[in-house]
N, CA, C and O atoms as CSV, one atom per row, in Angstrom:
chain,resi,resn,atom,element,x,y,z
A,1,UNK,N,N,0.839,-1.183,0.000
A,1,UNK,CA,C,0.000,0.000,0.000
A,1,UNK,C,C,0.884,1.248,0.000
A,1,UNK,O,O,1.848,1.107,0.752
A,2,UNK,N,N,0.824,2.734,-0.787
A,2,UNK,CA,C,1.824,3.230,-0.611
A,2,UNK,C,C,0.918,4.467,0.478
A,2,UNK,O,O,-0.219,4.710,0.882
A,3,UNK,N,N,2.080,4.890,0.558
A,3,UNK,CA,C,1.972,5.780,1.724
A,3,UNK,C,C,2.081,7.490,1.291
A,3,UNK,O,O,2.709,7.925,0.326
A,4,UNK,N,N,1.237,8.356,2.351
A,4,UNK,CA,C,1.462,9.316,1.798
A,4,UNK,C,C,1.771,10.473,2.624
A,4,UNK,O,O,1.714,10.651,3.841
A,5,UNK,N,N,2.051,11.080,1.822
A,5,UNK,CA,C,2.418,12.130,2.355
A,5,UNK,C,C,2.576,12.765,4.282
A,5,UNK,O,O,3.470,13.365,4.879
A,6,UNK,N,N,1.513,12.352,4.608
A,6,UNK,CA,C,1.384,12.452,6.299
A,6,UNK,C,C,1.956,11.307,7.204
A,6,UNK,O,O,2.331,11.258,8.376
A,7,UNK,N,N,1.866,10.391,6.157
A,7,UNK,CA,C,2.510,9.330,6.666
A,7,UNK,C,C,3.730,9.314,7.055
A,7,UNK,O,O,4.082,9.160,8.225
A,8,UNK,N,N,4.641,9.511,5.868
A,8,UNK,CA,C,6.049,10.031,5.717
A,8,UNK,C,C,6.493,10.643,6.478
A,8,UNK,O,O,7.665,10.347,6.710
A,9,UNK,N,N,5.887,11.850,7.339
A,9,UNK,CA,C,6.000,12.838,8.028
A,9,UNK,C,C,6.202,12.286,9.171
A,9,UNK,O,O,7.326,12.326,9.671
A,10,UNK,N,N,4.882,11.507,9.964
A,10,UNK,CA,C,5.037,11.200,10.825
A,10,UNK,C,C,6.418,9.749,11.093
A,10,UNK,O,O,6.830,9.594,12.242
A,11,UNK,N,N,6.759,9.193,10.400
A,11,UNK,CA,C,7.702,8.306,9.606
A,11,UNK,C,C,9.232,9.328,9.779
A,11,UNK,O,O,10.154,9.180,10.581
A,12,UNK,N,N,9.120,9.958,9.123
A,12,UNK,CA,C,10.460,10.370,9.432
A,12,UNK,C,C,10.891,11.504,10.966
A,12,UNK,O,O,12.045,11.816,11.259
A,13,UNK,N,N,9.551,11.975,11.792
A,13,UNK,CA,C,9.733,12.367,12.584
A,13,UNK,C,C,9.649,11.328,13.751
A,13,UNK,O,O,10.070,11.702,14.846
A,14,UNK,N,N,9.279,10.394,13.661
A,14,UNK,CA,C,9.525,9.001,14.935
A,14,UNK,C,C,10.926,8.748,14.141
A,14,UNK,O,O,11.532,8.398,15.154
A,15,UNK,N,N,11.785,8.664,13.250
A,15,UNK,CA,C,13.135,8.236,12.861
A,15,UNK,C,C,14.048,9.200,13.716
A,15,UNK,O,O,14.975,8.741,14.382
A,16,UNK,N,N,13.746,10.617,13.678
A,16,UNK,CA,C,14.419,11.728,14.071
A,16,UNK,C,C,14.669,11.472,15.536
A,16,UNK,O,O,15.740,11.261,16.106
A,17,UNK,N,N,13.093,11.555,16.157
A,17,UNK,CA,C,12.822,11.474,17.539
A,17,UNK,C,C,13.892,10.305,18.265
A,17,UNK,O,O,14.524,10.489,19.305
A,18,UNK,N,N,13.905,9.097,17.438
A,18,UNK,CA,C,14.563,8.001,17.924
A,18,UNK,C,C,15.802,8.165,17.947
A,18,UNK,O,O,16.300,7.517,18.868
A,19,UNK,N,N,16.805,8.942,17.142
A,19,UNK,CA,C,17.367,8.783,16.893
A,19,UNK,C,C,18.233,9.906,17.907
A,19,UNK,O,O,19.406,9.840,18.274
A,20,UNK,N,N,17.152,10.992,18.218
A,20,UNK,CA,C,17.526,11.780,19.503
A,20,UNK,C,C,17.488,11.505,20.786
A,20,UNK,O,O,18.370,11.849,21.572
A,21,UNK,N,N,16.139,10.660,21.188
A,21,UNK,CA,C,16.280,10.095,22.582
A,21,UNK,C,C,16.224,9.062,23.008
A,21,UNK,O,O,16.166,8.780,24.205
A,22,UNK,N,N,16.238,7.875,21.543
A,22,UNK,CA,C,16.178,6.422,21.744
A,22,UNK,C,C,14.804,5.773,22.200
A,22,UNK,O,O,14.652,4.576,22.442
A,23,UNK,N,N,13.943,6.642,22.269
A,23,UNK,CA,C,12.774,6.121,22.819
A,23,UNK,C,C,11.353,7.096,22.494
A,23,UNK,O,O,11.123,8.260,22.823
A,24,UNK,N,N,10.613,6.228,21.803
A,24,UNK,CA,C,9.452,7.412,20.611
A,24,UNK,C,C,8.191,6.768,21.474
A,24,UNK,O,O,8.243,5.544,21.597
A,25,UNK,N,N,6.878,7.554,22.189
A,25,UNK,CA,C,5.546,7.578,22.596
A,25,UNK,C,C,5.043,8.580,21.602
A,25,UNK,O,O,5.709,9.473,21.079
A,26,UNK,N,N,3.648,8.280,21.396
A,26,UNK,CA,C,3.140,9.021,20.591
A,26,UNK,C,C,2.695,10.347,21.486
A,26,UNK,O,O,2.073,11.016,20.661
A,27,UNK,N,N,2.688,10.893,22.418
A,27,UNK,CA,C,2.949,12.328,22.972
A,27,UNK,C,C,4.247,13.017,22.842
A,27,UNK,O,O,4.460,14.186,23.163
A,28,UNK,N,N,5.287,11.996,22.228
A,28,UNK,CA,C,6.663,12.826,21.699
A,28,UNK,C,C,6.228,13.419,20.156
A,28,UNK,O,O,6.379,14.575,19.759
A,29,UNK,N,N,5.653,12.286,19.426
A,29,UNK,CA,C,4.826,12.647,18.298
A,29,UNK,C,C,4.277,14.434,18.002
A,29,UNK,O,O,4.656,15.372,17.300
A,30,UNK,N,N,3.357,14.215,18.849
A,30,UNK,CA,C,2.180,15.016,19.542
A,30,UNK,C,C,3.275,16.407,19.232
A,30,UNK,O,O,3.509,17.192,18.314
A,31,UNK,N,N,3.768,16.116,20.688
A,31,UNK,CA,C,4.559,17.608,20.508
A,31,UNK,C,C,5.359,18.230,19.607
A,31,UNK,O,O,5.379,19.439,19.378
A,32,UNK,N,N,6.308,17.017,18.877
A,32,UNK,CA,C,7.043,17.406,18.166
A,32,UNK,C,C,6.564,18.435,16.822
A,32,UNK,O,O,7.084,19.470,16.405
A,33,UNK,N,N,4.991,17.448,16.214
A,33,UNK,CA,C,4.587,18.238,15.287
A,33,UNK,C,C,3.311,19.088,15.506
A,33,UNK,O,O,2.741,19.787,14.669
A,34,UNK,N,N,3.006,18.902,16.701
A,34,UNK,CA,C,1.997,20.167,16.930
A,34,UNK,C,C,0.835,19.654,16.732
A,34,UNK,O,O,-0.044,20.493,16.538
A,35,UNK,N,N,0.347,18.012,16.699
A,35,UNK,CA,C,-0.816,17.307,16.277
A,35,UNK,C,C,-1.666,17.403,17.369
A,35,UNK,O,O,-1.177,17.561,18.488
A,36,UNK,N,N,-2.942,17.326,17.201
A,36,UNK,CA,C,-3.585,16.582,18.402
A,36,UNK,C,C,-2.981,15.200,18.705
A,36,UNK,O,O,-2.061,14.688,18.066
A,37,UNK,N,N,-3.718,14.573,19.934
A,37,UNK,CA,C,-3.324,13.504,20.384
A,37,UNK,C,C,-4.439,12.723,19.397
A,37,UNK,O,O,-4.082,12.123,18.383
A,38,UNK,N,N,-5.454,12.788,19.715
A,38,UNK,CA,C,-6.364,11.722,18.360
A,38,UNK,C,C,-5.521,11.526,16.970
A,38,UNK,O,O,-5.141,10.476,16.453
A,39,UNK,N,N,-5.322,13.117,16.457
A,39,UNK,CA,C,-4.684,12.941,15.063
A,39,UNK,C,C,-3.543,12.083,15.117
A,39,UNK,O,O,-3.206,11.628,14.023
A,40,UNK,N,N,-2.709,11.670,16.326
A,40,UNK,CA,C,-1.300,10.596,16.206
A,40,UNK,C,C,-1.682,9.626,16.546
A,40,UNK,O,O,-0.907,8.670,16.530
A,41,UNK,N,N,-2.740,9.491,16.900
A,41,UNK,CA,C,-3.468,7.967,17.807
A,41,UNK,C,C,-4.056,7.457,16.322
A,41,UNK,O,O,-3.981,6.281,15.967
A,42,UNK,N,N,-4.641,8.497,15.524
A,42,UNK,CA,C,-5.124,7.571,14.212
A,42,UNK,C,C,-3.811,7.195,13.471
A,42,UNK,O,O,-3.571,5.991,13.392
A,43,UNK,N,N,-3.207,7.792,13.092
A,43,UNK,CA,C,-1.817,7.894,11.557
A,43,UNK,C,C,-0.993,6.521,12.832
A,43,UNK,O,O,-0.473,5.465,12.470
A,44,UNK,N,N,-1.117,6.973,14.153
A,44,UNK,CA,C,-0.154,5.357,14.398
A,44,UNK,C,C,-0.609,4.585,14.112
A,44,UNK,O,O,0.167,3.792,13.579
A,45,UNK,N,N,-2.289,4.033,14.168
A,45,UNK,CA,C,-3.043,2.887,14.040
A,45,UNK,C,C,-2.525,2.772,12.344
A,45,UNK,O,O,-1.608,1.990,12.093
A,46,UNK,N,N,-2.905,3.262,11.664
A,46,UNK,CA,C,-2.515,3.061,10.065
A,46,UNK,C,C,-1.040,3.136,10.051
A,46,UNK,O,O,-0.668,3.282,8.887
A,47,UNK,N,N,-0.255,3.102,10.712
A,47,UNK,CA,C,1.261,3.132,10.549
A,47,UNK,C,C,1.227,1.014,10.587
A,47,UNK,O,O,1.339,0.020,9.869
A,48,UNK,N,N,1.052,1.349,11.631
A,48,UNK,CA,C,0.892,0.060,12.332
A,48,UNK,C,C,0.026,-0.988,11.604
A,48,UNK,O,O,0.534,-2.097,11.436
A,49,UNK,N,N,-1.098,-0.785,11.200
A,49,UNK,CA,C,-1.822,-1.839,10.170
A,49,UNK,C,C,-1.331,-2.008,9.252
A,49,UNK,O,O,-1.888,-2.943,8.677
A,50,UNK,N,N,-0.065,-1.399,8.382
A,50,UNK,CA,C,-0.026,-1.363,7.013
A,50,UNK,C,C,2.406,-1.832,7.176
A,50,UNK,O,O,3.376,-1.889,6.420
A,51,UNK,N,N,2.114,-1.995,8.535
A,51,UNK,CA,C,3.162,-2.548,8.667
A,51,UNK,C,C,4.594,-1.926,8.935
A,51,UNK,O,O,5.695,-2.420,9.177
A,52,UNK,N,N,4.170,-0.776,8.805
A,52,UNK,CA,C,5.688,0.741,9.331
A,52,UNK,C,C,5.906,0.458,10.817
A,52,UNK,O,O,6.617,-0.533,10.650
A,53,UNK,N,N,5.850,0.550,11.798
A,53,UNK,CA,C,5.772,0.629,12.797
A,53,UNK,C,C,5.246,-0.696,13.929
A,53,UNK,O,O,4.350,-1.468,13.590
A,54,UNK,N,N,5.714,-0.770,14.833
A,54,UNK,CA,C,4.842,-1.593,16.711
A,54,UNK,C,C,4.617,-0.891,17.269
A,54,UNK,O,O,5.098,0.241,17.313
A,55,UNK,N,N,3.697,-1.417,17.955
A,55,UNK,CA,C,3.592,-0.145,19.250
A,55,UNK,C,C,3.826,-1.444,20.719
A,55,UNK,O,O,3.068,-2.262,21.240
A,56,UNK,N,N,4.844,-1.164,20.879
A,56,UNK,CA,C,5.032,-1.984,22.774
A,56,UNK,C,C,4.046,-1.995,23.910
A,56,UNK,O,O,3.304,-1.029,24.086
A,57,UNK,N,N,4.022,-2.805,24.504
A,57,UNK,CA,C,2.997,-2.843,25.549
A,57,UNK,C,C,3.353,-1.145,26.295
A,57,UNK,O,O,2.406,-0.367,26.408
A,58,UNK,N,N,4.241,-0.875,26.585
A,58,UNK,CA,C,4.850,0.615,27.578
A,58,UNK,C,C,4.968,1.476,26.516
A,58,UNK,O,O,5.865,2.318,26.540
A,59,UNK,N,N,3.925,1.379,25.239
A,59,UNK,CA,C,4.019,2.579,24.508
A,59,UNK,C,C,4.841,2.782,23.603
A,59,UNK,O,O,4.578,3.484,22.626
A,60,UNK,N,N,5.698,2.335,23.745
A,60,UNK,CA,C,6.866,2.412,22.653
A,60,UNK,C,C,6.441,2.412,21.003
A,60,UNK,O,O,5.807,1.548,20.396
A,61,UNK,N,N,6.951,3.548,20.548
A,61,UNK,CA,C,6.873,3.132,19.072
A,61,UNK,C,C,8.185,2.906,18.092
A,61,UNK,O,O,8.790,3.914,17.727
A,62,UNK,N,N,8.638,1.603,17.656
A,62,UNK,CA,C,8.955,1.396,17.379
A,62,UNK,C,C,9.155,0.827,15.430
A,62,UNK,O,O,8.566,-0.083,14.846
A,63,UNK,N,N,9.849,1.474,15.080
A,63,UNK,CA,C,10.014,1.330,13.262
A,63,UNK,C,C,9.662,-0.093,12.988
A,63,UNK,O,O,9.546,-0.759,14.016
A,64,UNK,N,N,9.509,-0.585,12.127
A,64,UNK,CA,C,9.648,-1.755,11.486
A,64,UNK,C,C,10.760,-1.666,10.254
A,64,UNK,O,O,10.729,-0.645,9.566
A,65,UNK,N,N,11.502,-2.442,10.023
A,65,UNK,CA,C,12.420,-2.474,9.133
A,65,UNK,C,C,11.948,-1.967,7.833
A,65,UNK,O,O,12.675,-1.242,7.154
A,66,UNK,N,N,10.720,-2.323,7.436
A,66,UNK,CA,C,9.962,-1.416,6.247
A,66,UNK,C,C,9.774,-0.168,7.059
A,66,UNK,O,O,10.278,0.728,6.383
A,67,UNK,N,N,9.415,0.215,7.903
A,67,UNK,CA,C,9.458,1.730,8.281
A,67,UNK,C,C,10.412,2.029,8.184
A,67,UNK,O,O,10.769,2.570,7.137
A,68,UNK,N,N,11.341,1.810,9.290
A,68,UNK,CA,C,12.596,2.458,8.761
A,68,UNK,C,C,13.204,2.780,7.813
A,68,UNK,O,O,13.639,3.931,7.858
A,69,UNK,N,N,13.497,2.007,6.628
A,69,UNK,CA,C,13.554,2.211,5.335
A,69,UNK,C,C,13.086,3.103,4.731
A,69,UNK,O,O,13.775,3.960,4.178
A,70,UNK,N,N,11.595,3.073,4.714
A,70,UNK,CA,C,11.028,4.495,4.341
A,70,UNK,C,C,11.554,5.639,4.900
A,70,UNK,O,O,12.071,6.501,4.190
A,71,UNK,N,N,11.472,5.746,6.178
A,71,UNK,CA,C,11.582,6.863,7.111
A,71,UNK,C,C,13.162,7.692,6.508
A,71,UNK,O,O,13.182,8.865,6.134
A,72,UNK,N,N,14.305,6.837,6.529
A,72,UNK,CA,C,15.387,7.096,5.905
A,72,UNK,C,C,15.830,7.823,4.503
A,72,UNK,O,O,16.793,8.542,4.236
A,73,UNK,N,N,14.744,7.347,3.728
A,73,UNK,CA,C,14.452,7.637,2.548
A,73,UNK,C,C,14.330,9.008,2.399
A,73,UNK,O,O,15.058,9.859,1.887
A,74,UNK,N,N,12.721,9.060,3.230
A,74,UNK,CA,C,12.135,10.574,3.389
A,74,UNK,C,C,13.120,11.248,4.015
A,74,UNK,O,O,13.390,12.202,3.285
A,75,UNK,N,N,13.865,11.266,5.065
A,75,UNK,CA,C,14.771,12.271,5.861
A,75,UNK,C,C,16.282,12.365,5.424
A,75,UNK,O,O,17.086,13.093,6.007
A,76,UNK,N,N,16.547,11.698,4.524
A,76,UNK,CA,C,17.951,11.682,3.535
A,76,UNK,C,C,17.478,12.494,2.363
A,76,UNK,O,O,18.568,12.823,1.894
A,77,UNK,N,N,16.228,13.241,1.283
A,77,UNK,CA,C,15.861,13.777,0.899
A,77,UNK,C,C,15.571,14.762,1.571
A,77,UNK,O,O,15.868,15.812,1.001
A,78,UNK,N,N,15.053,14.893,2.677
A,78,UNK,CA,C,15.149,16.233,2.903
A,78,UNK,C,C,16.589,16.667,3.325
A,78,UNK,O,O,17.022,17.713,2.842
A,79,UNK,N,N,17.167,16.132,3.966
A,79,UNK,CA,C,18.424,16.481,4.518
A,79,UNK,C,C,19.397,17.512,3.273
A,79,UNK,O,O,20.083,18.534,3.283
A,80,UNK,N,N,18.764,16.136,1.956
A,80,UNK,CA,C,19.609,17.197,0.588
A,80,UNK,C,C,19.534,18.350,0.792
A,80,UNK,O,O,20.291,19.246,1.166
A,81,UNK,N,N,17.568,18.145,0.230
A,81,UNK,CA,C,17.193,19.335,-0.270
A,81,UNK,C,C,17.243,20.949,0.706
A,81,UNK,O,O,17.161,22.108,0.297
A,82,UNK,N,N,17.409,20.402,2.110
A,82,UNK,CA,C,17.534,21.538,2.544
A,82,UNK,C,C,18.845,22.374,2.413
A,82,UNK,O,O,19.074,23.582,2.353
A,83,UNK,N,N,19.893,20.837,2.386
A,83,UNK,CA,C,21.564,20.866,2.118
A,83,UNK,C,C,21.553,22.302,0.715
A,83,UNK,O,O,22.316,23.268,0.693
A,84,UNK,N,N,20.810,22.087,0.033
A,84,UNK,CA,C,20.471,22.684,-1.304
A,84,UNK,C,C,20.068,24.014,-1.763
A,84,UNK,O,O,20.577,24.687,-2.659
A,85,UNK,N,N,18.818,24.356,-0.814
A,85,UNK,CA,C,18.447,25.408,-0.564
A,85,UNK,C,C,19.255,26.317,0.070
A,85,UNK,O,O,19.534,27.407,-0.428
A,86,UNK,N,N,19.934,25.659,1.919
A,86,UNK,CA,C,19.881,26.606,2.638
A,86,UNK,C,C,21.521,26.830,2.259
A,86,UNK,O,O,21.636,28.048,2.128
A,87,UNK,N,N,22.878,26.175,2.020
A,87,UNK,CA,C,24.053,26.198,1.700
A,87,UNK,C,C,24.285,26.442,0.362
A,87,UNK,O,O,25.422,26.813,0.068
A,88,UNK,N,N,23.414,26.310,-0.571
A,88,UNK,CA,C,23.912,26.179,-1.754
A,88,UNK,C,C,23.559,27.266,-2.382
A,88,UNK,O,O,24.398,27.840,-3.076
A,89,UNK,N,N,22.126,27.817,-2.256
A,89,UNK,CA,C,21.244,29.018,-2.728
A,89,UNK,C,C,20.752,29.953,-2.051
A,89,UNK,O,O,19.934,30.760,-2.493
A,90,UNK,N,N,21.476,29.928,-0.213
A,90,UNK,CA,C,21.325,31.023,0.395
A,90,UNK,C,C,20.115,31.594,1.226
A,90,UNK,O,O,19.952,32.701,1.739
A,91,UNK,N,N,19.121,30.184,1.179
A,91,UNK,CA,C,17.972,30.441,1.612
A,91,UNK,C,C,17.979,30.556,2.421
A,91,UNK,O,O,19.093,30.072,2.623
A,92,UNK,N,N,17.456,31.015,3.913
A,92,UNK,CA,C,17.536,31.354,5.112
A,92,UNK,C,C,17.098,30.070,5.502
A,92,UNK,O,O,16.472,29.353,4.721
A,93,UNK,N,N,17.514,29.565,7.198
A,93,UNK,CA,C,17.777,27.959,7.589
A,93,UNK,C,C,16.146,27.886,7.996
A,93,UNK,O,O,15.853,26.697,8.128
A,94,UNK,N,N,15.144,28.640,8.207
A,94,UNK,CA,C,14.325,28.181,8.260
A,94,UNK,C,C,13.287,28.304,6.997
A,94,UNK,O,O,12.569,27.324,6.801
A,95,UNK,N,N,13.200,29.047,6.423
A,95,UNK,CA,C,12.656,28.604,5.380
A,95,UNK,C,C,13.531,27.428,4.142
A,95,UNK,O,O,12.987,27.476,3.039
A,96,UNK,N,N,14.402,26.726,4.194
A,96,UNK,CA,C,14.998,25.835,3.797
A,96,UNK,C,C,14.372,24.326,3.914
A,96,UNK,O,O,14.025,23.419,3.157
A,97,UNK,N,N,14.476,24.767,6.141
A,97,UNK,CA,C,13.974,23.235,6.393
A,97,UNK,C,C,12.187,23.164,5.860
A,97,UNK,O,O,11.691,22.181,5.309
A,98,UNK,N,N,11.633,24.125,6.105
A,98,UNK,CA,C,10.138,24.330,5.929
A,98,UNK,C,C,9.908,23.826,4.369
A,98,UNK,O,O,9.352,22.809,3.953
A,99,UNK,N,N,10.375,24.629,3.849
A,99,UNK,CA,C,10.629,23.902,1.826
A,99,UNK,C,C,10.992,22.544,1.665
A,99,UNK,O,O,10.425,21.739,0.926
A,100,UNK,N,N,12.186,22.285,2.560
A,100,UNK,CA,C,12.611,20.811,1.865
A,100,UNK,C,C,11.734,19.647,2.489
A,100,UNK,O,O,11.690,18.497,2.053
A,101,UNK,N,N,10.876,20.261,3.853
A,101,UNK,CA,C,9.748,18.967,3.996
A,101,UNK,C,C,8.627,18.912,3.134
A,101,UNK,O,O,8.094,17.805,3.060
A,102,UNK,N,N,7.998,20.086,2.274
A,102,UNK,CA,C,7.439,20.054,1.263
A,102,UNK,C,C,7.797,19.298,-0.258
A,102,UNK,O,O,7.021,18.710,-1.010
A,103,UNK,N,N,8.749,19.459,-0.354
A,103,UNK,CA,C,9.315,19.158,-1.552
A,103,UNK,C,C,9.500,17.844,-1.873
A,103,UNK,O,O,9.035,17.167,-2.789
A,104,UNK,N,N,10.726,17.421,-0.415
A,104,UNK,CA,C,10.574,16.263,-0.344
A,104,UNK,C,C,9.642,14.545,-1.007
A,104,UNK,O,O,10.048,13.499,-1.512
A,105,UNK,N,N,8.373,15.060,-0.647
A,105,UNK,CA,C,7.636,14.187,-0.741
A,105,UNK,C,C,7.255,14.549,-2.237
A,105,UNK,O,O,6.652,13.575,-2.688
A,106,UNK,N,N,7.336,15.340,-2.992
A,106,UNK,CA,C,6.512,15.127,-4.351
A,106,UNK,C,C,7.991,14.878,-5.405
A,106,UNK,O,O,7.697,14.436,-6.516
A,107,UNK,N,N,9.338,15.089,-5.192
A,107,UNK,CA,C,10.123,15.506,-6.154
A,107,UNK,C,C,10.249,14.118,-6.813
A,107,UNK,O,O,9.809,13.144,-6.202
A,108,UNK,N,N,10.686,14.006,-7.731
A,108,UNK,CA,C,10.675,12.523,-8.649
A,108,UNK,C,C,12.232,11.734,-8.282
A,108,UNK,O,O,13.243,12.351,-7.949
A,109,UNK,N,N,12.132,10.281,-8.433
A,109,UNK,CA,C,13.595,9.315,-8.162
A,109,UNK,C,C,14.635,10.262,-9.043
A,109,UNK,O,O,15.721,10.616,-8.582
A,110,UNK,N,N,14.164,10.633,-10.385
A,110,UNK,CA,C,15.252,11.193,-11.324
A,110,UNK,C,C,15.248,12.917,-10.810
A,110,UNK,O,O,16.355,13.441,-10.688
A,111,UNK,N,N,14.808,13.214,-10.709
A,111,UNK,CA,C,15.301,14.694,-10.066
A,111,UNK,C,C,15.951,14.674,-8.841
A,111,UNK,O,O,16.625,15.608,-8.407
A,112,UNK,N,N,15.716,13.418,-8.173
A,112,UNK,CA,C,15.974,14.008,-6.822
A,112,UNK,C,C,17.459,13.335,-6.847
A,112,UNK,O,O,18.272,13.722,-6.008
A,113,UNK,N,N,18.008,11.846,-8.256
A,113,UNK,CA,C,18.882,11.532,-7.813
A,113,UNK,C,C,19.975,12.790,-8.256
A,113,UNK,O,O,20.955,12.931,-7.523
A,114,UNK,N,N,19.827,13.688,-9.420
A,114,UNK,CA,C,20.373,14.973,-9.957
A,114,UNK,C,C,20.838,15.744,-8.727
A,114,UNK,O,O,21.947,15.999,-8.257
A,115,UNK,N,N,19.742,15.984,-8.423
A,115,UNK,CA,C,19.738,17.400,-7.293
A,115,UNK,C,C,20.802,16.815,-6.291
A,115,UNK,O,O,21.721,17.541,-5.912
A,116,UNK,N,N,20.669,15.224,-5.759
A,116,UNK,CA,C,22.066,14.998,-4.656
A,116,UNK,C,C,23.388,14.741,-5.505
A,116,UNK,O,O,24.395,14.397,-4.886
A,117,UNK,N,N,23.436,14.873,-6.752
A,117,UNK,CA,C,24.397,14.699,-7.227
A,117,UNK,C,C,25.110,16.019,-7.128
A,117,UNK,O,O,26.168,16.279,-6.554
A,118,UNK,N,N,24.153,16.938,-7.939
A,118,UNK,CA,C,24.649,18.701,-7.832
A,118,UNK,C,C,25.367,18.859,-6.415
A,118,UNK,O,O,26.527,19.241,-6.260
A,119,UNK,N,N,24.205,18.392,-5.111
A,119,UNK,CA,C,24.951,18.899,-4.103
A,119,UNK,C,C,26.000,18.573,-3.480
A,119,UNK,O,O,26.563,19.286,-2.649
A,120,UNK,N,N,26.439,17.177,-3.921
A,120,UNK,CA,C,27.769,16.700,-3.313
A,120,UNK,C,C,28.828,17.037,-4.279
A,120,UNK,O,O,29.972,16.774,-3.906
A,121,UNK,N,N,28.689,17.541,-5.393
A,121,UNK,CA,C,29.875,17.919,-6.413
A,121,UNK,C,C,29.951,19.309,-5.696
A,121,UNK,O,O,31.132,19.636,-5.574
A,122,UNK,N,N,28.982,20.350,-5.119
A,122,UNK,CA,C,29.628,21.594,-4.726
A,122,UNK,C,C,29.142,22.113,-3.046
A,122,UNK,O,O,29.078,23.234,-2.541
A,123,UNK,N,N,28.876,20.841,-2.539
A,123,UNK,CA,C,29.024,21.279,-0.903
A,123,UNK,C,C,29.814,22.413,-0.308
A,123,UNK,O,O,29.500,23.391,0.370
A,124,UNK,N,N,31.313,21.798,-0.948
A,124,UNK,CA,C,32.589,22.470,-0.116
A,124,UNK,C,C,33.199,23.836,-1.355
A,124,UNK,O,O,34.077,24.694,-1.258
A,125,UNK,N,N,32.416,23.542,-2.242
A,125,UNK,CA,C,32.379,25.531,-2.720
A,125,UNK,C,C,32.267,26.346,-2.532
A,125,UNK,O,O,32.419,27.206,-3.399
């Protein structure tokens, strides 16, 4: 089933979260993106039915190796594209990150493999 757009989001912000405090509840969710608690209580249930994610008896949310994967995906694209915007073209760091989570999700395999190509040929320019 593919996934979309909100999905991703919440997907690469439980990758982030984990990856900052080792340990993701969906009230880290919550806060991080400013959701209600219902709105993360649904997108986990569909995280979770469709196979991204567990949820632990103590709450824990935990990736599934297909989540993760995804999640990586989505947050290595943005990472470019912000790499892109905000170092490369001067965009100010918050409207960079704000753009490259937009972008992210619609840009195509062939543009987007271009665009990380551009940016690792002139990072250190």
């Amino acid at each position: 089933m593919a996934i979309y757009e909100s999905g991703e989001d919440y997907l690469e912000t439980i990758l982030v979260l984990h990856n900052t405090t080792g340990f993701v509840r969906s009230i880290d969710i919550a806060n991080k993106l400013g959701y209600s608690k219902p709105s993360i209580s649904r997108a986990v249930l569909i995280l979770k039915e469709n196979g991204y994610i567990t949820v632990e008896k103590s709450g824990e949310i935990i990736l599934t190796d297909k989540g993760r994967e995804k999640a990586e995906s989505i947050y290595a694209r943005h990472l470019v594209l912000r790499e892109f915007l905000g170092n490369i073209l001067g965009v100010d760091e918050e409207t960079a990150n704000s753009d490259a989570c937009k972008i992210e999700h619609d840009i195509s395999d062939e543009t987007f493999a271009k665009l990380k190509e551009f940016v690792e040929k002139n990072k250190n320019n």
